[in-house]
DSSP file (Angstrom, degrees, kcal/mol; ACC not computed):
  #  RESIDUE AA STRUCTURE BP1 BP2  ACC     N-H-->O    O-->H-N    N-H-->O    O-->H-N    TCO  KAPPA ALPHA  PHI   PSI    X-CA   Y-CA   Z-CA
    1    1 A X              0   0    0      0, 0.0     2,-0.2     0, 0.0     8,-0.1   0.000 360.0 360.0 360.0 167.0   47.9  -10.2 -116.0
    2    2 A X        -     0   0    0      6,-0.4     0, 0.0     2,-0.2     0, 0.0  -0.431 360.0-158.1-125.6 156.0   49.3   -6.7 -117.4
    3    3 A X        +     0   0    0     -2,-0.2     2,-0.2     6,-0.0     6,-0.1   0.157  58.8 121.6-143.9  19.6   52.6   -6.3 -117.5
    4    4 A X        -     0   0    0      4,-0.1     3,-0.3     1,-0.1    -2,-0.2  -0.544  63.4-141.7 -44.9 126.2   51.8   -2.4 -117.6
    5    5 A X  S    S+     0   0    0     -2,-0.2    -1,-0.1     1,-0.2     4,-0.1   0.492  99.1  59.1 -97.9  14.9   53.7   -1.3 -114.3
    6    6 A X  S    S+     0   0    0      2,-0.1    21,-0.3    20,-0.0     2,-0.3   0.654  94.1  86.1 -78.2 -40.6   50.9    1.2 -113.4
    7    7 A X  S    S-     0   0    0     -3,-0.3    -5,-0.1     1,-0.1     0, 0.0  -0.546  91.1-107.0 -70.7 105.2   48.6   -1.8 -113.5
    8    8 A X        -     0   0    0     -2,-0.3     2,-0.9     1,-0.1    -6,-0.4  -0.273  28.4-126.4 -50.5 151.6   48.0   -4.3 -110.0
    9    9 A X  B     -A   25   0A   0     16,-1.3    16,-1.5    -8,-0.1     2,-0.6  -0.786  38.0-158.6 -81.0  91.1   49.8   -7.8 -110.3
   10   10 A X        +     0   0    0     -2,-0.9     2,-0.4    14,-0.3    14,-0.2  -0.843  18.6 178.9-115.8 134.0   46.6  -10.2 -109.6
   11   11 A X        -     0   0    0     -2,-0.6    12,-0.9    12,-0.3    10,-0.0  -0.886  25.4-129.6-108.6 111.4   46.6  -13.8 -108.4
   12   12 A X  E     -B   22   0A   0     -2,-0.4    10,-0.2    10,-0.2     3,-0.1  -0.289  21.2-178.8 -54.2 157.1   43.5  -16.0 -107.7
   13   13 A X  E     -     0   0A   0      8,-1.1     2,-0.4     1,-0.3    -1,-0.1   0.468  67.2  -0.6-125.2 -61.3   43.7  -17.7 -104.4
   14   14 A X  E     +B   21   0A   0      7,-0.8     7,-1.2     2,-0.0    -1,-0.3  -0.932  57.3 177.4-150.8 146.8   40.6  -19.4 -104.6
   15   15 A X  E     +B   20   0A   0     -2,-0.4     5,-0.3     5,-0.2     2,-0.2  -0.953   1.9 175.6-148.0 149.7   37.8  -19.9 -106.7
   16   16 A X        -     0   0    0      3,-2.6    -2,-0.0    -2,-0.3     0, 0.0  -0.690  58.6 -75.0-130.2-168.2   34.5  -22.1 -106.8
   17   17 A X  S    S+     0   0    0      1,-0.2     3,-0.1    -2,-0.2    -2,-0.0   0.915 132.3   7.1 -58.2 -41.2   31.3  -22.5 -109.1
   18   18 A X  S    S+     0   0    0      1,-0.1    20,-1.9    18,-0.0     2,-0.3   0.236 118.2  67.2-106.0 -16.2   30.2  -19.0 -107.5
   19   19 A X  E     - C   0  37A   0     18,-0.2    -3,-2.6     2,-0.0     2,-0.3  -0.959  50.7-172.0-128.4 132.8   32.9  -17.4 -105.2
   20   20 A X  E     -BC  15  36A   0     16,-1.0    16,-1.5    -2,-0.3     2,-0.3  -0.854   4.5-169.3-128.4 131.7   36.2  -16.0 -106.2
   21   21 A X  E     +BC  14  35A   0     -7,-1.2    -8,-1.1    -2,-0.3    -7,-0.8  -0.904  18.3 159.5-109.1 139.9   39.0  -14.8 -104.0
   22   22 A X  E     -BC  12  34A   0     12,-2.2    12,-4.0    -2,-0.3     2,-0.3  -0.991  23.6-149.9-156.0 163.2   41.9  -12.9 -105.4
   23   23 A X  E     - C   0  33A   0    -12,-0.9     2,-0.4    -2,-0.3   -12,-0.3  -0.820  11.0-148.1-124.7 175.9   44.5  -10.7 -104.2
   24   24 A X  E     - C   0  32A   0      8,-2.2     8,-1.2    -2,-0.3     2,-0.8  -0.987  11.2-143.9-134.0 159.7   46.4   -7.8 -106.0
   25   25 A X  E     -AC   9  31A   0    -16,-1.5   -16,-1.3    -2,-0.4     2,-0.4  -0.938  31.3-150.4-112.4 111.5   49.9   -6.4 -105.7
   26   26 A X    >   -     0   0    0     -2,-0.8     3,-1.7     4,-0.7   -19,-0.1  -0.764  20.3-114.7 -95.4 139.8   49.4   -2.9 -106.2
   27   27 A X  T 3  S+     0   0    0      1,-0.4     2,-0.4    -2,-0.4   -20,-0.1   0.519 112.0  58.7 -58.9 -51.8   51.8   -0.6 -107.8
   28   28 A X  T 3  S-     0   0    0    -22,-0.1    -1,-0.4     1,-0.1     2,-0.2   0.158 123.9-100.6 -77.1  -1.4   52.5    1.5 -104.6
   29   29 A X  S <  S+     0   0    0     -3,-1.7    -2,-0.1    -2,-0.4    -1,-0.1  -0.132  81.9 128.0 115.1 -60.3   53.5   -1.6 -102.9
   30   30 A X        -     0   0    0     -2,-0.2    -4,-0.7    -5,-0.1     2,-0.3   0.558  53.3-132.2 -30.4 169.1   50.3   -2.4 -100.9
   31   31 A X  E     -C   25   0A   0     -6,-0.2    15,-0.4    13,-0.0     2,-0.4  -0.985  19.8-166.1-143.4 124.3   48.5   -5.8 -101.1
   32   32 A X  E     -C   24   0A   0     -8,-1.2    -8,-2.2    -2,-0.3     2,-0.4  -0.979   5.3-156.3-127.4 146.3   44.5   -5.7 -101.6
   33   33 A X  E     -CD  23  44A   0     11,-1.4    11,-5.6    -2,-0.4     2,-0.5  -0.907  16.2-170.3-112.7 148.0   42.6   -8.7 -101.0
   34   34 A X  E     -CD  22  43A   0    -12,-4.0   -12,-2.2    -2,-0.4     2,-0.5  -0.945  11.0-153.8-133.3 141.2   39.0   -9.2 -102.8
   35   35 A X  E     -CD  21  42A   0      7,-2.7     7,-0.8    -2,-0.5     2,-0.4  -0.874   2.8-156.0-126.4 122.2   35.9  -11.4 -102.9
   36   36 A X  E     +CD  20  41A   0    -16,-1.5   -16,-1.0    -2,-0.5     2,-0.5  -0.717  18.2 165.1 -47.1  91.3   33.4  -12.2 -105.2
   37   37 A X  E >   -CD  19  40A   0      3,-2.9     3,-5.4    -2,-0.4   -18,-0.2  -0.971  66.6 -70.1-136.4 125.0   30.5  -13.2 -104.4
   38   38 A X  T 3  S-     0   0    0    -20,-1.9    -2,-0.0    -2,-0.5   -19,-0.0  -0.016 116.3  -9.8  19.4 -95.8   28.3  -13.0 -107.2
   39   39 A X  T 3  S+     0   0    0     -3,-0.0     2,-0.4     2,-0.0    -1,-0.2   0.131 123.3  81.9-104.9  24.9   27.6   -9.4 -108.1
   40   40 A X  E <   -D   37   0A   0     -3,-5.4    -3,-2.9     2,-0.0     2,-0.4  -0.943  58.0-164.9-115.8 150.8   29.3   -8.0 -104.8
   41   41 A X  E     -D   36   0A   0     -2,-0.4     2,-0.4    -5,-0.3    -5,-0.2  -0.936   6.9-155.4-117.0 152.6   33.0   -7.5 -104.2
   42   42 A X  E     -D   35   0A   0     -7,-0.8    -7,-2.7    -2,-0.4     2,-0.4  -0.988  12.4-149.6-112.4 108.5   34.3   -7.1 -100.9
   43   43 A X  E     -D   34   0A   0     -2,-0.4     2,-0.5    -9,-0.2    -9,-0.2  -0.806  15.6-174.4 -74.5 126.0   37.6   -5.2 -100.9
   44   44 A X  E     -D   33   0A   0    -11,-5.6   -11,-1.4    -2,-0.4   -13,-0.0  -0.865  21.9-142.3-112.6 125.0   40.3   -5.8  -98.1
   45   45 A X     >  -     0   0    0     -2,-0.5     4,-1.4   -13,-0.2     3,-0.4  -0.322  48.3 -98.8 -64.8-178.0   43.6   -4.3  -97.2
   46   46 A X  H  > S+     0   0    0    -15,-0.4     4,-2.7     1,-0.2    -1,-0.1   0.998 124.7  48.8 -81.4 -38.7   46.0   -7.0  -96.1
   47   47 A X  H  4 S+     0   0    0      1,-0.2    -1,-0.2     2,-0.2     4,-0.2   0.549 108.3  54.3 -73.1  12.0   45.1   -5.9  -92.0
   48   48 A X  H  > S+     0   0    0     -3,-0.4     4,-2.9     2,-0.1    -1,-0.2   0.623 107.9  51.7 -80.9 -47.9   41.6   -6.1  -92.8
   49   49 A X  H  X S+     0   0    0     -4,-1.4     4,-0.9     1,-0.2     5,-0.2   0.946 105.4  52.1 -87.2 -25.1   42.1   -9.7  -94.2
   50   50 A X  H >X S+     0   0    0     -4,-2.7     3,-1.5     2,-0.2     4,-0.7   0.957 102.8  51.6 -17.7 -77.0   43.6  -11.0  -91.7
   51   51 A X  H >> S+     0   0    0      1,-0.3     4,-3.5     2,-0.2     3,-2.2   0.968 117.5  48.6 -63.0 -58.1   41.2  -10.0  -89.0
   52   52 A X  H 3X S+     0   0    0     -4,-2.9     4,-0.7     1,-0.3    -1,-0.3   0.608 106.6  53.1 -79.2  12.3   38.5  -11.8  -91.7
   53   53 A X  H <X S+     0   0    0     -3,-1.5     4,-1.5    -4,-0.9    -1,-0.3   0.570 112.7  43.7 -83.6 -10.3   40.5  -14.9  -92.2
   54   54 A X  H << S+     0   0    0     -3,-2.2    -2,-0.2    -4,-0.7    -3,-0.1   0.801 110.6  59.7-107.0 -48.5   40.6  -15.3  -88.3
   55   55 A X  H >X S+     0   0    0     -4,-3.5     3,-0.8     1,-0.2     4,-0.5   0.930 108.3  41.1 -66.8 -46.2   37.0  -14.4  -88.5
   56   56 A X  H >< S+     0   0    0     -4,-0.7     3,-2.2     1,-0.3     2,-0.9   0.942 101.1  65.5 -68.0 -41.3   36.2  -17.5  -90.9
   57   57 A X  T 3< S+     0   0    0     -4,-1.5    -1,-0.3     1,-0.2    -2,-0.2   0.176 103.1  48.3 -67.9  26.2   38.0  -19.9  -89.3
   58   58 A X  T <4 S+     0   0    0     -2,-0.9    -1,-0.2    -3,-0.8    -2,-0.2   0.463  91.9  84.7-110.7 -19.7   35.6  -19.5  -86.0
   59   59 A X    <<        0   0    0     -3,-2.2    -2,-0.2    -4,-0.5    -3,-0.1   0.906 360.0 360.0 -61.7 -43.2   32.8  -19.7  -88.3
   60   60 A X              0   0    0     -4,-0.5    -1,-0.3     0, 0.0    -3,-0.1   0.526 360.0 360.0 -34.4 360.0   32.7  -23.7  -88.3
């Protein structure tokens, strides 16, 4: 992490052999959540992830 204050604050959330979740705290305040999935990222804003954590937890 950067300790530049221009810079997002990132924490992993969860990570596997292949998948990565992380979030960021971006300087403006905001919260962006991302996933990795091999060579794609998915960007979320926090009410975007929300709606797609609700979304995985139907998947079972």
């Amino acid at each position: 992490m950067s300790n530049n204050q221009d810079e997002p604050q990132t924490q992993t959330i969860a990570e596997t052999e292949n998948f990565l979740a992380w979030k960021a705290e971006e300087p403006d305040g905001e919260t962006t959540y991302h996933i990795e999935l091999n060579n794609v990222t998915v960007h979320f804003f926090s009410e975007e992830w929300k709606e797609f954590i609700e979304l995985t937890r139907e998947l079972k």
